[in-house]
MIDOKOL-364336 format. One record per residue (C-alpha): residue number from 1; x, y, z. Coordinates in pm, whole numbers, padded with zeros to 5 digits. Each point is the difference from the previous one (the first is absolute). Layout:
N
resi NUM, u X, v Y, w Z .
...
END
This chain:
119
resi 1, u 01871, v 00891, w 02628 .
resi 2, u -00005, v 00078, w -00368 .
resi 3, u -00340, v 00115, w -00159 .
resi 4, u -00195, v -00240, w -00153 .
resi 5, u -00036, v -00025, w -00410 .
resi 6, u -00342, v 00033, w -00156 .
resi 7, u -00059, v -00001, w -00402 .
resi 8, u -00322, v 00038, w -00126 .
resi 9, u -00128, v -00289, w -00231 .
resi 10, u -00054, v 00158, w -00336 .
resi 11, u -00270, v -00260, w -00192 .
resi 12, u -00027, v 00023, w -00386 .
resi 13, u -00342, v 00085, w -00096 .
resi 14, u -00099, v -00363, w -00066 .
resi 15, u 00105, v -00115, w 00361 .
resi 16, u -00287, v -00209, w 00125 .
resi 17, u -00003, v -00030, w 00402 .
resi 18, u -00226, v -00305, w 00154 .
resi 19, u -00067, v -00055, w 00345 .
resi 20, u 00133, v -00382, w 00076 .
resi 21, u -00049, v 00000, w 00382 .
resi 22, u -00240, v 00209, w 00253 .
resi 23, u 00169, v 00211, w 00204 .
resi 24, u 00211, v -00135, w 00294 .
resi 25, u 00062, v 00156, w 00315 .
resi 26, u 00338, v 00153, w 00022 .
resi 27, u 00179, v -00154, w 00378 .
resi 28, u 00305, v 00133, w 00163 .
resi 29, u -00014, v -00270, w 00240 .
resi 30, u -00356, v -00213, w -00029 .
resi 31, u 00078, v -00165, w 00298 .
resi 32, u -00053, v 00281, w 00244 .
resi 33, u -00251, v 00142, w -00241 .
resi 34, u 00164, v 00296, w -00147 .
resi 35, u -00070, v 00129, w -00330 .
resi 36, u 00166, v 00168, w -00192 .
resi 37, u -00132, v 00409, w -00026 .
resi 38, u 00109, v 00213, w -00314 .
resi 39, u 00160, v 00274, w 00106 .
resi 40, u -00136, v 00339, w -00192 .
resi 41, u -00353, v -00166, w 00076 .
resi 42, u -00002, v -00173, w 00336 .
resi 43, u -00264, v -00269, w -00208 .
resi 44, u 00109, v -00390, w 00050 .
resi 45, u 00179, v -00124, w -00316 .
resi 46, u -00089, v -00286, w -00221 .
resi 47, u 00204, v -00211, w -00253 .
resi 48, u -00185, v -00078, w -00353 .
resi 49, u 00092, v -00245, w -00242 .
resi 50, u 00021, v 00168, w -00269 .
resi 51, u 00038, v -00128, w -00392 .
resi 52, u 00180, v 00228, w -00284 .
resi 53, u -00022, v -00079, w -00336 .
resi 54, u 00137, v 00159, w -00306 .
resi 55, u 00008, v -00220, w -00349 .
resi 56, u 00103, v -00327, w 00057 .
resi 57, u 00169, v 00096, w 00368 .
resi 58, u -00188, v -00080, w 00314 .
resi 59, u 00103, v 00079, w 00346 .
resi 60, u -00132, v -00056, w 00359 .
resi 61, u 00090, v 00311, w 00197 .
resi 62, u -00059, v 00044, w 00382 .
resi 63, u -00113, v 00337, w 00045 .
resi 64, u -00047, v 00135, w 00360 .
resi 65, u -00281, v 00269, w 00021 .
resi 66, u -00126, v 00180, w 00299 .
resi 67, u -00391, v -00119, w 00080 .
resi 68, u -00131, v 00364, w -00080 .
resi 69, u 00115, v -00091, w -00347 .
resi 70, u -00219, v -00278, w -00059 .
resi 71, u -00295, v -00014, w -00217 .
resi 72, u -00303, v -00204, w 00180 .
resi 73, u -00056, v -00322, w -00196 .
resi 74, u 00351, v -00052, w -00127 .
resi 75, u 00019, v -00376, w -00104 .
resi 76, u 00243, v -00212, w -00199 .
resi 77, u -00029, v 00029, w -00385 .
resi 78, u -00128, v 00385, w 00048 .
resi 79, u 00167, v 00249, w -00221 .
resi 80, u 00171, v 00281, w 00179 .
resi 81, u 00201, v 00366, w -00044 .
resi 82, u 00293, v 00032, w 00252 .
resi 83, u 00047, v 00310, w 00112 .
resi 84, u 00356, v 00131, w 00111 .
resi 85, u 00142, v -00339, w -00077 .
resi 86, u 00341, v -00008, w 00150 .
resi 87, u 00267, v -00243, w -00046 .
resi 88, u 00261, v -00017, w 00356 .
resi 89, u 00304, v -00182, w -00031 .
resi 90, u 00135, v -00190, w 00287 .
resi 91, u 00305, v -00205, w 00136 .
resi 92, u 00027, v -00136, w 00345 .
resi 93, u 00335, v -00221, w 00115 .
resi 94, u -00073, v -00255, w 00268 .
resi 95, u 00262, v -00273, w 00119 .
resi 96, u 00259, v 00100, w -00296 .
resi 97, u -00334, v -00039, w -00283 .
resi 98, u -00149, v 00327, w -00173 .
resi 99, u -00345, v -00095, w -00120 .
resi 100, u -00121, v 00280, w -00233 .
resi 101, u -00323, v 00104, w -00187 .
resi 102, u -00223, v 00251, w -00044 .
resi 103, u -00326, v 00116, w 00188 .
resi 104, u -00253, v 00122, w -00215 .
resi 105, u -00231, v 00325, w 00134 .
resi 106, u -00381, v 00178, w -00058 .
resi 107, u -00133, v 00270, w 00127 .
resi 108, u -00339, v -00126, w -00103 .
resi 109, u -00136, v -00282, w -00232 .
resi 110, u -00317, v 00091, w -00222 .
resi 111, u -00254, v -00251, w -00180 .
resi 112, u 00083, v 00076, w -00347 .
resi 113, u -00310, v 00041, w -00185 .
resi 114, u 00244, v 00131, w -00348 .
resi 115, u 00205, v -00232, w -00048 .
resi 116, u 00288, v 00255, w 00079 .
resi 117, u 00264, v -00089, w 00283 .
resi 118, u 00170, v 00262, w 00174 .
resi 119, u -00052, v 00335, w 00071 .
END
């Protein structure tokens, strides 16, 4: 199995990050009722909508963040710093179809009080 790609997200200075969505738990089958643990921390992860916004360009990113990462409070329209934000690129082939994308990575999400995004 090859190693898996991780590029850090560099954010100009004027990057503005918005929460869109609280937290999610993270499932690796929600059926039997097993979450999904990050590895370096053994703490249950969470996806966060997440909206970027530089200029005129808006995104919606969904950022995955372990729950020891998490401010208390976070709440759509809050701004926030992501820290470590890492970008993962993926490709899967099922039945003869690749579906691609890329899966989006925090170590931690902070309740920016700035105005700054990343650290």
């Amino acid at each position: 199995m090859a190693g898996r790609t991780s590029i850090r997200v560099g954010l100009l200075p004027e990057t503005q990050l918005m929460v869109g969505a609280p937290p999610a738990a993270k499932w690796v089958d929600q059926e039997k009722g097993e979450r999904a643990i990050d590895r370096e921390t053994n703490s249950p992860l969470y996806t966060v909508m997440i909206f970027l916004m530089e200029g005129e360009r808006a995104e919606a990113l969904k950022v995955t963040v372990p729950g020891n990462g998490l401010p208390d409070g976070l709440k759509p329209g809050m701004p926030i710093k992501a820290v470590n934000l890492m970008a993962n690129p993926w490709a899967n082939l099922f039945n003869g179809q690749v579906s691609s994308g890329v899966a989006y990575r925090a170590s931690e999400l902070l309740i920016d009080q700035t105005g700054a995004s990343a650290e």
